[in-house]
Biopython code that builds the backbone (N, CA, C, O; Angstrom):
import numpy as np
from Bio.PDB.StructureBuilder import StructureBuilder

atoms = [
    (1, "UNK", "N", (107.524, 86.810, 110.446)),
    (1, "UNK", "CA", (106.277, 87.510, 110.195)),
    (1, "UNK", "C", (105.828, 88.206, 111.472)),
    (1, "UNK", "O", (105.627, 87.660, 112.557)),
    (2, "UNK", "N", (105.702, 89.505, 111.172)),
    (2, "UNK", "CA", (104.739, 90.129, 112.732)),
    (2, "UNK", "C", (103.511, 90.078, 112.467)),
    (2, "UNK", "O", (102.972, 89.829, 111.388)),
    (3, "UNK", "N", (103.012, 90.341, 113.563)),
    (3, "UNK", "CA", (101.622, 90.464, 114.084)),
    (3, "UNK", "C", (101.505, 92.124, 113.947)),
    (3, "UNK", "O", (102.506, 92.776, 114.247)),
    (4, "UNK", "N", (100.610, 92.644, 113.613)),
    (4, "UNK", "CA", (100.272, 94.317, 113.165)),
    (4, "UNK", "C", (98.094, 94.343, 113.734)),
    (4, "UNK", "O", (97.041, 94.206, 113.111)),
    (5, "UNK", "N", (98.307, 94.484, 114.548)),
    (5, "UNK", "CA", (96.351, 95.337, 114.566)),
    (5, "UNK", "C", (96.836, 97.205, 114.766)),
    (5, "UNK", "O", (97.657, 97.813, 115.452)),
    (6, "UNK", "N", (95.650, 97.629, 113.598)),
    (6, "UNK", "CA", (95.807, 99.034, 113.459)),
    (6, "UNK", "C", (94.652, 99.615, 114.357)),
    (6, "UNK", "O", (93.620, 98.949, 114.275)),
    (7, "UNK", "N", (94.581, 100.865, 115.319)),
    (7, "UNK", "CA", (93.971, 101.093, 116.149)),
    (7, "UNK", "C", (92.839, 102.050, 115.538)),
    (7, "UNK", "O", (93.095, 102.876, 114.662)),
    (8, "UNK", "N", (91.825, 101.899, 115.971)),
    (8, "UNK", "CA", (90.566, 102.411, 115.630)),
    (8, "UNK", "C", (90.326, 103.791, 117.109)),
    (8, "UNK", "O", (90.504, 105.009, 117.095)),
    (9, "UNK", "N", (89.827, 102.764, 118.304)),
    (9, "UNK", "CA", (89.794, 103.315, 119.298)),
    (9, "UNK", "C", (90.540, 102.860, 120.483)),
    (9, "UNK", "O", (90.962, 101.728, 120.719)),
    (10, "UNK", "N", (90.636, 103.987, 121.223)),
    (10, "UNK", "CA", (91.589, 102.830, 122.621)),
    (10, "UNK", "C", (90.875, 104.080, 123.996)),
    (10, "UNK", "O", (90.818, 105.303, 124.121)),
    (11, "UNK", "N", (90.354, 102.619, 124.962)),
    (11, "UNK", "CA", (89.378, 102.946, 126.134)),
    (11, "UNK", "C", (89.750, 102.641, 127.280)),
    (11, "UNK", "O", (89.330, 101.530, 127.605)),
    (12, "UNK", "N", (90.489, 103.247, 128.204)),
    (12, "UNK", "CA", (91.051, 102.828, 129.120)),
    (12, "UNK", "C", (90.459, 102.213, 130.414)),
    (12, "UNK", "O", (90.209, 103.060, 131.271)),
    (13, "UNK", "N", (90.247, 101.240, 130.669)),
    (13, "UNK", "CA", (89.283, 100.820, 131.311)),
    (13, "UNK", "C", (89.476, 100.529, 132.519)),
    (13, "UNK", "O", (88.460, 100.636, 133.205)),
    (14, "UNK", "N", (90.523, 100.153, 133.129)),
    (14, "UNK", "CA", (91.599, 100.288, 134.349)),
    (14, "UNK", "C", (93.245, 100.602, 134.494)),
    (14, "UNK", "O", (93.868, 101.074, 133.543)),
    (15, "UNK", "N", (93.836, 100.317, 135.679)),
    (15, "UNK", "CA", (94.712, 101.008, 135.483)),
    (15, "UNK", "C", (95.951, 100.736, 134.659)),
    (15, "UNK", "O", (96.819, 101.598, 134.515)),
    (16, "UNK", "N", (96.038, 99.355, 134.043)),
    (16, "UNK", "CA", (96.470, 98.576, 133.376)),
    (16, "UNK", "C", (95.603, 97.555, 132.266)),
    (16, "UNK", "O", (95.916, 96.396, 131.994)),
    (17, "UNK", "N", (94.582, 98.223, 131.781)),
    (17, "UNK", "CA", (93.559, 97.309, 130.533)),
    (17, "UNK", "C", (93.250, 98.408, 130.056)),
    (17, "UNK", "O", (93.143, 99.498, 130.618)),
    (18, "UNK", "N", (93.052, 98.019, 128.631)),
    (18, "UNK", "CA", (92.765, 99.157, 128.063)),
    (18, "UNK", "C", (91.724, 98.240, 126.819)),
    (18, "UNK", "O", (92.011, 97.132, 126.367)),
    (19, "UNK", "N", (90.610, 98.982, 126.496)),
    (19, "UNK", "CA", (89.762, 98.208, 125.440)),
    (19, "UNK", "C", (90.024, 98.412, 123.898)),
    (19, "UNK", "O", (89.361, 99.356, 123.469)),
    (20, "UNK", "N", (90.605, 97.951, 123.188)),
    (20, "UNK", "CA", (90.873, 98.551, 121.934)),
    (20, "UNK", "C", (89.758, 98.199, 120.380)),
    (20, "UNK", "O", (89.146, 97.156, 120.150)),
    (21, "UNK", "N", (89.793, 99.143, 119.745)),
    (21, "UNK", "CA", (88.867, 98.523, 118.369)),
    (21, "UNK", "C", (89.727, 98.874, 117.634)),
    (21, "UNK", "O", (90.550, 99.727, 117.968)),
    (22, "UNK", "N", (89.722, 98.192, 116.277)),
    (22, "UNK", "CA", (90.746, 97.881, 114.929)),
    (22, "UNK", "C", (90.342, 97.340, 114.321)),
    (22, "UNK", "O", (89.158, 97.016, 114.233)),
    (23, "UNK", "N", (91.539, 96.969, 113.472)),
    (23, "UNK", "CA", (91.469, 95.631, 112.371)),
    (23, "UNK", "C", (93.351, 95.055, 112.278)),
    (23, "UNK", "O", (94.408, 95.680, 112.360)),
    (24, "UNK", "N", (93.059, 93.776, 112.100)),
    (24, "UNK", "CA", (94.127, 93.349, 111.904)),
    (24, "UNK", "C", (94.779, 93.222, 110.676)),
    (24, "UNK", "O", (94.368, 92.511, 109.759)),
    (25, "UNK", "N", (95.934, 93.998, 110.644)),
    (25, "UNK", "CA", (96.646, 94.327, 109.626)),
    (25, "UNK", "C", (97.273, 93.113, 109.210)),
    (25, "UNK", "O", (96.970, 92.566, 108.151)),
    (26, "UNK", "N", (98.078, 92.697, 109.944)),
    (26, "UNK", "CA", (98.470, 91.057, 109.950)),
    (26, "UNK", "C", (98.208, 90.352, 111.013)),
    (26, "UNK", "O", (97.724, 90.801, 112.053)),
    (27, "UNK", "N", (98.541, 89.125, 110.781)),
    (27, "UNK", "CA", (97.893, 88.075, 112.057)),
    (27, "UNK", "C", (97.959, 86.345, 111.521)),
    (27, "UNK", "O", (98.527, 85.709, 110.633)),
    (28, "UNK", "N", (97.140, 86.107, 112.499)),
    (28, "UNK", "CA", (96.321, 86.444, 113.050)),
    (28, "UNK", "C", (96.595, 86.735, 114.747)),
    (28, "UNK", "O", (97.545, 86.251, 115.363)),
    (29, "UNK", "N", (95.506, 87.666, 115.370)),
    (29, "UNK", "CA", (96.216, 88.149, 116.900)),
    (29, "UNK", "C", (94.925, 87.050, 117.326)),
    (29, "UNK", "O", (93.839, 86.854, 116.781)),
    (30, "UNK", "N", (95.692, 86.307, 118.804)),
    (30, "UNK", "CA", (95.079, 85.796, 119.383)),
    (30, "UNK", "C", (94.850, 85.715, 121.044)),
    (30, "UNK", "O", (95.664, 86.385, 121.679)),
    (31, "UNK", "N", (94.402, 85.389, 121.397)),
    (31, "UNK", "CA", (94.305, 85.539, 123.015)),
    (31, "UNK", "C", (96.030, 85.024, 123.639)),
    (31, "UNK", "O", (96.608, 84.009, 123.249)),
    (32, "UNK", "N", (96.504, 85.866, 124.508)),
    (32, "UNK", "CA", (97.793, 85.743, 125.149)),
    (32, "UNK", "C", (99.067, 86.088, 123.965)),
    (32, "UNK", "O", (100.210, 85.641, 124.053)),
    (33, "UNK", "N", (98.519, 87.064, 122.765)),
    (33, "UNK", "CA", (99.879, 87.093, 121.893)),
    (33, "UNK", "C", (99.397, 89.000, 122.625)),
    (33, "UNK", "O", (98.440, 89.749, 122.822)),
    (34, "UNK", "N", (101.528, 88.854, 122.817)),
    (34, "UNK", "CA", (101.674, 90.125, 123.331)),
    (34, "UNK", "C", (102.481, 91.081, 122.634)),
    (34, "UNK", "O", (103.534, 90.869, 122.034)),
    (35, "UNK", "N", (101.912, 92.072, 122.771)),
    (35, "UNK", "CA", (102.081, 93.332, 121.668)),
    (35, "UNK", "C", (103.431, 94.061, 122.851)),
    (35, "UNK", "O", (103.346, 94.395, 124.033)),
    (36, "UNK", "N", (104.659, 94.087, 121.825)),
    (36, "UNK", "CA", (105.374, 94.918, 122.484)),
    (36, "UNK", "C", (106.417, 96.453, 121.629)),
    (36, "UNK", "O", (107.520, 96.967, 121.819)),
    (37, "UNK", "N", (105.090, 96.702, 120.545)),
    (37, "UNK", "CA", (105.683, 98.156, 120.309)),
    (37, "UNK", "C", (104.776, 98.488, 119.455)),
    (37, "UNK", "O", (104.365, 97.743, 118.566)),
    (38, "UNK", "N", (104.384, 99.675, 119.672)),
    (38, "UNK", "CA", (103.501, 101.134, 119.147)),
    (38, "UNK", "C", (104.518, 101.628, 117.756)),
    (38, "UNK", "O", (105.695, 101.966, 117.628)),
    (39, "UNK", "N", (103.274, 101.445, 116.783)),
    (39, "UNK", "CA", (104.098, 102.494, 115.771)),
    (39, "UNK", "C", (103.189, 103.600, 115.229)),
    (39, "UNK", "O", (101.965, 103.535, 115.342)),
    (40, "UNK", "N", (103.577, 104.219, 114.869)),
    (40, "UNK", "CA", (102.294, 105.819, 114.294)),
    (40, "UNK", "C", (103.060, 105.369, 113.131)),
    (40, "UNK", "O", (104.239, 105.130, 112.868)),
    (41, "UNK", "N", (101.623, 105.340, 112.378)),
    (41, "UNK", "CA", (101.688, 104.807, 110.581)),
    (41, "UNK", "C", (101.762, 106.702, 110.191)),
    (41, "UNK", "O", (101.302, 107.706, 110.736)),
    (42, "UNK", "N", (102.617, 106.427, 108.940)),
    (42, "UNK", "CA", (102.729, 107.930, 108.274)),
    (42, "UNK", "C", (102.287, 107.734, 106.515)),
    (42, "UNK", "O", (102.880, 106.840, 105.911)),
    (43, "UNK", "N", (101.709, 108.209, 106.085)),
    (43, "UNK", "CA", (100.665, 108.118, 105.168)),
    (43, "UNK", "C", (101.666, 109.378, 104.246)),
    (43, "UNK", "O", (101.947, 110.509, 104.643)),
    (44, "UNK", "N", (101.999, 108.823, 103.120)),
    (44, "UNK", "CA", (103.287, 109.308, 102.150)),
    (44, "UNK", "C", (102.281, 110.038, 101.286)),
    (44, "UNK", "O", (101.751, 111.145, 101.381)),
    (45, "UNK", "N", (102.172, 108.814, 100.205)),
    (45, "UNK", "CA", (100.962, 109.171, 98.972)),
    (45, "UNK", "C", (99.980, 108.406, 98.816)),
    (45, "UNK", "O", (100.240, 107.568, 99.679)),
    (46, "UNK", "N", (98.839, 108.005, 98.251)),
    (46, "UNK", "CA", (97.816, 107.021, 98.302)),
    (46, "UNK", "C", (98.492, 105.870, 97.521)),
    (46, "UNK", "O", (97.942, 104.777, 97.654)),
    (47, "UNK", "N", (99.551, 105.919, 96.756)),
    (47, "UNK", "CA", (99.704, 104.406, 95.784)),
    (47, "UNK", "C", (101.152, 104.001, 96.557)),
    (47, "UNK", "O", (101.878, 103.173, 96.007)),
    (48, "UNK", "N", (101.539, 104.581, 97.796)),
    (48, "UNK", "CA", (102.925, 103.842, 98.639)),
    (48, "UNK", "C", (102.025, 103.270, 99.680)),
    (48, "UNK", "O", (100.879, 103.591, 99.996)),
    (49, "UNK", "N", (102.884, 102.269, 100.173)),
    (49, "UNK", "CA", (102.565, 101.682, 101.579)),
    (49, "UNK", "C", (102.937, 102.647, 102.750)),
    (49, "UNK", "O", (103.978, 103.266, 102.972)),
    (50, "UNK", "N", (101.852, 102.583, 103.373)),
    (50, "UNK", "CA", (102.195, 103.566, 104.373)),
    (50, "UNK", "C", (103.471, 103.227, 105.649)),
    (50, "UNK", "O", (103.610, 102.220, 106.343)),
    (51, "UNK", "N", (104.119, 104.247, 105.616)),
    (51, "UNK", "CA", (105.222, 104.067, 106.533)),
    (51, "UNK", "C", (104.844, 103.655, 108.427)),
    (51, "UNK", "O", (103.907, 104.211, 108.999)),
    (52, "UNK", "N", (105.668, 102.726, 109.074)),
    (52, "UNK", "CA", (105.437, 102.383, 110.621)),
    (52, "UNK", "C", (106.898, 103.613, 110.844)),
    (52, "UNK", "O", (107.783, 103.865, 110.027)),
    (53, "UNK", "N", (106.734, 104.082, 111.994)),
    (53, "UNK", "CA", (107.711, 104.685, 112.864)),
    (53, "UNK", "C", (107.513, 104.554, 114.202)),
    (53, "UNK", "O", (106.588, 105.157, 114.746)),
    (54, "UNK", "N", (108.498, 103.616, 115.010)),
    (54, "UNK", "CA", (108.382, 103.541, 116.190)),
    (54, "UNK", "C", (107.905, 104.021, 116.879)),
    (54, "UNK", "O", (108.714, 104.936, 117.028)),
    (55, "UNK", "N", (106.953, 104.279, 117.720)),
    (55, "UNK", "CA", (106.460, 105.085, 119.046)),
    (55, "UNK", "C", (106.886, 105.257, 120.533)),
    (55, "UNK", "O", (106.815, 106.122, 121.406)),
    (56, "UNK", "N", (107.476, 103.695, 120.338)),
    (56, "UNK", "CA", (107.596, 103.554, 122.323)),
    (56, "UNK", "C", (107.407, 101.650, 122.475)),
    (56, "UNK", "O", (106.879, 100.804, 121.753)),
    (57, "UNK", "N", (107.888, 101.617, 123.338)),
    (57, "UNK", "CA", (107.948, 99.500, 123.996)),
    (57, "UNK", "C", (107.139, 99.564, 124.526)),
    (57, "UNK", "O", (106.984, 100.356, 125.456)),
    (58, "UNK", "N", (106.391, 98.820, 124.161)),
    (58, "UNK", "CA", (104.854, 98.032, 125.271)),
    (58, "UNK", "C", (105.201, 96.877, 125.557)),
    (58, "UNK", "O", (106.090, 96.291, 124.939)),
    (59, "UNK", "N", (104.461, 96.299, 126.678)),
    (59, "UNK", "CA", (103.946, 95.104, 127.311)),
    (59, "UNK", "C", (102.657, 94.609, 127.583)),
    (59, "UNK", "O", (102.340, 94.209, 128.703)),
    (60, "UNK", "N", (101.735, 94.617, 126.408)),
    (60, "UNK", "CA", (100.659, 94.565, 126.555)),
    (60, "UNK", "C", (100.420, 93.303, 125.798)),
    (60, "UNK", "O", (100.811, 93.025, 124.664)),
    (61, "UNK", "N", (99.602, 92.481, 126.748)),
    (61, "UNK", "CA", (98.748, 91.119, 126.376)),
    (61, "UNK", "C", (97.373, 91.035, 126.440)),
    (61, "UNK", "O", (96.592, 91.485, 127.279)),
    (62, "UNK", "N", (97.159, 90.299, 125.283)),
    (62, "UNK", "CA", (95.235, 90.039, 124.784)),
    (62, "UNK", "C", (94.972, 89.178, 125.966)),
    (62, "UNK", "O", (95.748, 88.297, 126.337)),
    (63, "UNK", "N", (93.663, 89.517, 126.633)),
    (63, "UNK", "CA", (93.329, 88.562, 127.190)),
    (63, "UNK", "C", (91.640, 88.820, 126.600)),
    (63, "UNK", "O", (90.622, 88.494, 127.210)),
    (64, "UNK", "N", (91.691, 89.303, 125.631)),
    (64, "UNK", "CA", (89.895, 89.069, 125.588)),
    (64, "UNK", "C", (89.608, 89.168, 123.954)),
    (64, "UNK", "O", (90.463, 89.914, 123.475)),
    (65, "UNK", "N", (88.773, 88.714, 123.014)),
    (65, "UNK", "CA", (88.649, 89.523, 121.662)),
    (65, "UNK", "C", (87.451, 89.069, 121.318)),
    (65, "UNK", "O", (87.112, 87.888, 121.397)),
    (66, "UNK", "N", (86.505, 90.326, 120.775)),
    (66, "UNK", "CA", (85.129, 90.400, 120.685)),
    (66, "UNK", "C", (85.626, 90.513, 118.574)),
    (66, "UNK", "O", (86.547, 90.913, 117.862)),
    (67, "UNK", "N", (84.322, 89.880, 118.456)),
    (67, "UNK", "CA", (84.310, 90.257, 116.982)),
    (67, "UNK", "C", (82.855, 89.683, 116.751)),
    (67, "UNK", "O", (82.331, 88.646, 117.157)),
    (68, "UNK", "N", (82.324, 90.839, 115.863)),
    (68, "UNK", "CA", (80.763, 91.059, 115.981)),
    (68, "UNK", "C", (79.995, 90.643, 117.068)),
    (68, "UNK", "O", (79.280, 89.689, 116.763)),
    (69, "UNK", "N", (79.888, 90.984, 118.149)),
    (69, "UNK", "CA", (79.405, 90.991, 119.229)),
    (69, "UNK", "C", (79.850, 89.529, 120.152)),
    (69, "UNK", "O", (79.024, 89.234, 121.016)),
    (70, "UNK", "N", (81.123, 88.569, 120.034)),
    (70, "UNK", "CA", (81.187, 87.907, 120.026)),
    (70, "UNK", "C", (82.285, 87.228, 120.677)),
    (70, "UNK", "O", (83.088, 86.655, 119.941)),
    (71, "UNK", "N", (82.461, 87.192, 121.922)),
    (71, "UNK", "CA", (83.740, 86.289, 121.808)),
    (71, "UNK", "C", (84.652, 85.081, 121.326)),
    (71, "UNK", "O", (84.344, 83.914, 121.569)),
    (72, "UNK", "N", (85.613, 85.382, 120.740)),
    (72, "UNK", "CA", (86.972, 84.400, 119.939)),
    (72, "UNK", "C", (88.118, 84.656, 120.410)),
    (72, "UNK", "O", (88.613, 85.727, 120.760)),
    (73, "UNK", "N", (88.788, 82.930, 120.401)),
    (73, "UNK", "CA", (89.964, 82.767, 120.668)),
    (73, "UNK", "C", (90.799, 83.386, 119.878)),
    (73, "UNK", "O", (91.936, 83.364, 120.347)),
    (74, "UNK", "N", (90.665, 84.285, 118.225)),
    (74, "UNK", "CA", (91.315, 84.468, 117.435)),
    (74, "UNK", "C", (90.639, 85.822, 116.520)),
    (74, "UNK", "O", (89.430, 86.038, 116.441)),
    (75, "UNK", "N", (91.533, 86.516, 115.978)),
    (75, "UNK", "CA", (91.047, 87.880, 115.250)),
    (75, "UNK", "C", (92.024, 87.819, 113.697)),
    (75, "UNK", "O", (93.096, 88.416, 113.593)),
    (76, "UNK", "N", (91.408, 86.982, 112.569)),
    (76, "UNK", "CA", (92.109, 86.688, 111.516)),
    (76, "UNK", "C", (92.745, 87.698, 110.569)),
    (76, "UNK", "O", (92.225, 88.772, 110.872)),
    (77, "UNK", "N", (93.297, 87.824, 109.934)),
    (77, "UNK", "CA", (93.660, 88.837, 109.142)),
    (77, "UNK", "C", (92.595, 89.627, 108.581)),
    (77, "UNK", "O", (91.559, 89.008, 108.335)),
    (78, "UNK", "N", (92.626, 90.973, 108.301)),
    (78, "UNK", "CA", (91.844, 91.740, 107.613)),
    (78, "UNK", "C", (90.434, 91.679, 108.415)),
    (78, "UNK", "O", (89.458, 91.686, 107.664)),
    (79, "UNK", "N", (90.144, 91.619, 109.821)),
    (79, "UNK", "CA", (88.958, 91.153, 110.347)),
    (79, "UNK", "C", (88.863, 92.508, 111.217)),
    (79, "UNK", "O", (89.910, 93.156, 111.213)),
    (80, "UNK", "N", (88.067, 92.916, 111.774)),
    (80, "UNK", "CA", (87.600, 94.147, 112.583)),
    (80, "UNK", "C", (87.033, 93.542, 113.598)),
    (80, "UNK", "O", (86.082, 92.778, 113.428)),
    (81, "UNK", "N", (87.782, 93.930, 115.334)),
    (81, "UNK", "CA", (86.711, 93.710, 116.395)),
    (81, "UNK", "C", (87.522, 94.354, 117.468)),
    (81, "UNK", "O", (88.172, 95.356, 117.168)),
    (82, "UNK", "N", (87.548, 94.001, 118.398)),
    (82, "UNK", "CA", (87.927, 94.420, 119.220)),
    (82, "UNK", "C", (89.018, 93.606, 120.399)),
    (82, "UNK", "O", (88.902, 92.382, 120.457)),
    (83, "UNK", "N", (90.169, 94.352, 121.419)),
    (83, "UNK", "CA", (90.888, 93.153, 121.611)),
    (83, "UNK", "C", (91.116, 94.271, 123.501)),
    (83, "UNK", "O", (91.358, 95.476, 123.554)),
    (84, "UNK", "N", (90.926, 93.315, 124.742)),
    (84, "UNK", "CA", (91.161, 93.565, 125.934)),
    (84, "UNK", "C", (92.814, 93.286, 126.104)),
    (84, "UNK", "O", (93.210, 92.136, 125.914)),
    (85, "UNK", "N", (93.766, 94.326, 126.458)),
    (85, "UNK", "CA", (94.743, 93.893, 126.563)),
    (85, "UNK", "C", (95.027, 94.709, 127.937)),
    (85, "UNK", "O", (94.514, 95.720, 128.416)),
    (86, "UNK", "N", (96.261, 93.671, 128.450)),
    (86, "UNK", "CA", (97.030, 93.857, 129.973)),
    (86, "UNK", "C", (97.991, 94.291, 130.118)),
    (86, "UNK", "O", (98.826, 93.533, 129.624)),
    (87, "UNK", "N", (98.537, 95.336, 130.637)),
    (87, "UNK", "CA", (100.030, 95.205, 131.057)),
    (87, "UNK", "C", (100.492, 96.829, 131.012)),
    (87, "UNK", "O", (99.799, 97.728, 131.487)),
    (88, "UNK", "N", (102.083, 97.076, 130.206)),
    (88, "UNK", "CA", (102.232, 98.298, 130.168)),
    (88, "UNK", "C", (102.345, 98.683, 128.741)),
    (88, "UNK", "O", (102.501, 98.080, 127.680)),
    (89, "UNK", "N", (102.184, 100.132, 129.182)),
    (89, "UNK", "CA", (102.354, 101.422, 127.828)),
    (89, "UNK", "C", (100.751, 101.452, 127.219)),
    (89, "UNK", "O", (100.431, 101.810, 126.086)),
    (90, "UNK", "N", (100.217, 101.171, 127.856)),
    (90, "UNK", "CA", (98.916, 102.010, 127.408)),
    (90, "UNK", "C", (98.653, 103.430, 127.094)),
    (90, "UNK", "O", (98.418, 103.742, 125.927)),
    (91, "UNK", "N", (98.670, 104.270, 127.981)),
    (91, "UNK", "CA", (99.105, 105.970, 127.955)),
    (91, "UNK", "C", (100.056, 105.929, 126.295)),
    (91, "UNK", "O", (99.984, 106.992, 125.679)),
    (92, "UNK", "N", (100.667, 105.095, 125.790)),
    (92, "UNK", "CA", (101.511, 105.467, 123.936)),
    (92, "UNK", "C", (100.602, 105.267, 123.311)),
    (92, "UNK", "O", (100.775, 105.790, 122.210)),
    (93, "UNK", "N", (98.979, 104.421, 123.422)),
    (93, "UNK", "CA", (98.302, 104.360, 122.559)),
    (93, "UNK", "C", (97.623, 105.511, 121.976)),
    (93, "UNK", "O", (97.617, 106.547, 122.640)),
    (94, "UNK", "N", (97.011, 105.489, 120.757)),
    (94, "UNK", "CA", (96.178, 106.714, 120.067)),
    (94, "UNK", "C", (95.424, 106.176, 118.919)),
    (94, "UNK", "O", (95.775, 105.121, 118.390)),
    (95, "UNK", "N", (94.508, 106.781, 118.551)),
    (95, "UNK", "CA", (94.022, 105.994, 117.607)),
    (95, "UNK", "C", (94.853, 106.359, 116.451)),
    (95, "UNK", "O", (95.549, 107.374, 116.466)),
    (96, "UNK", "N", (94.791, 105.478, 115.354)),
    (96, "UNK", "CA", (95.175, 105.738, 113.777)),
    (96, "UNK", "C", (97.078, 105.558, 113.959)),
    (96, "UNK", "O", (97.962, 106.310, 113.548)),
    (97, "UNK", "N", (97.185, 104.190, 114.773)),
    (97, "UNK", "CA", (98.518, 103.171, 114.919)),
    (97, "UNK", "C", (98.396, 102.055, 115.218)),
    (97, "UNK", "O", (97.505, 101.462, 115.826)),
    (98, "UNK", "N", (99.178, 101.791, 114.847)),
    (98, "UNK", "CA", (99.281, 100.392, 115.011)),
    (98, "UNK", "C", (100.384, 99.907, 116.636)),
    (98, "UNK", "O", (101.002, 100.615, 117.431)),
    (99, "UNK", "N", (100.160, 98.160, 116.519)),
    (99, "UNK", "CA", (100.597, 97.782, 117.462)),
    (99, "UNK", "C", (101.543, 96.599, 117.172)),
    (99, "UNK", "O", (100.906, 95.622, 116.779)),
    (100, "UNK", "N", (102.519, 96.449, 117.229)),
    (100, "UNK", "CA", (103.114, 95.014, 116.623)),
    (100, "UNK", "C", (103.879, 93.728, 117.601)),
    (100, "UNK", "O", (104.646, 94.097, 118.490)),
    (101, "UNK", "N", (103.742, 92.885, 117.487)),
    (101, "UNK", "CA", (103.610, 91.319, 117.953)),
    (101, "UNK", "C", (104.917, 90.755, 117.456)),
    (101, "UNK", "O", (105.369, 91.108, 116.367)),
    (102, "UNK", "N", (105.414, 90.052, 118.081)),
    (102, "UNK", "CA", (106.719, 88.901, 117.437)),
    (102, "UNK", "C", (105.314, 87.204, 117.500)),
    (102, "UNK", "O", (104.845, 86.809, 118.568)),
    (103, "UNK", "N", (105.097, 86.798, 116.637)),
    (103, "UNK", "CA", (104.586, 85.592, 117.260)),
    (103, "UNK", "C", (105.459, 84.150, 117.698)),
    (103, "UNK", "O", (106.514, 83.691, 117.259)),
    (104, "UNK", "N", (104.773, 83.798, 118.473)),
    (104, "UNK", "CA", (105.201, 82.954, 119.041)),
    (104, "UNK", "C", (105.802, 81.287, 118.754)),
    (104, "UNK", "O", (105.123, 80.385, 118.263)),
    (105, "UNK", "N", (106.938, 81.198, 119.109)),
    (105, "UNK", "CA", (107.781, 80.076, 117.974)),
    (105, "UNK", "C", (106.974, 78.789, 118.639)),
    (105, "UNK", "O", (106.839, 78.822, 119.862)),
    (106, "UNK", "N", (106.441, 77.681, 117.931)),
    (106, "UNK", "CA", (106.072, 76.797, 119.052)),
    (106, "UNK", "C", (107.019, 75.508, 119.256)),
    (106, "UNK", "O", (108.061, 75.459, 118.602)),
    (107, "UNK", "N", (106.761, 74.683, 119.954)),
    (107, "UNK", "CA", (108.107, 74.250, 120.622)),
    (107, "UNK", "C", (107.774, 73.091, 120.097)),
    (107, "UNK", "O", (108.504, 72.112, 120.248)),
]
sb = StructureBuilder()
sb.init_structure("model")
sb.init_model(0)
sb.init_chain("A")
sb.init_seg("    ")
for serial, (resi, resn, name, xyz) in enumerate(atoms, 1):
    if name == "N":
        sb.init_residue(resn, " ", resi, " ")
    sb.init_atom(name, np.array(xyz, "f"), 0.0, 1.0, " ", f" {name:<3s}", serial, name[0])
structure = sb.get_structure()
């Protein structure tokens, strides 16, 4: 199962963080799950699922997630807020894509 948050807005806030708003497509995304690829969703017809097409490899990790004014360890499926992430490929973001996650096997 991946991890999918679809991008609303993306705010670059230093030279490596970037502030993002969405919703999570799948999940749930949580603090330290790291997003390592950009896809631009392509929108067919209204009754298909919309298509992912690769964008580019990221290295970007949550280290923060607001939801309704609020900080959480967790951003559940189908939920809208916002998520602080670290690292690289920020500059591939845009709004109206997504971001996708391998989650993490636990030991």
């Amino acid at each position: 199962m991946k991890i999918e948050f679809g991008l609303h807005t993306v705010e670059q806030t230093a030279t490596n963080e970037a502030l993002i708003t969405g919703r999570v497509f799948s999940g749930p995304v949580r603090c330290g799950t790291c997003f390592s690829q950009a896809c631009e969703i392509k929108h067919t017809t209204p009754d298909q699922i919309p298509l992912r097409q690769p964008a580019g490899e990221l290295g970007l990790i949550v280290s923060k997630i607001t939801c309704y004014g609020r900080d959480v360890d967790a951003l559940e499926e189908g939920l809208t807020g916002s998520i602080t992430v670290t690292g690289s490929g920020i500059g591939l973001l845009t709004p109206w894509m997504s971001i996708m996650a391998t989650p993490a096997t636990p030991v």
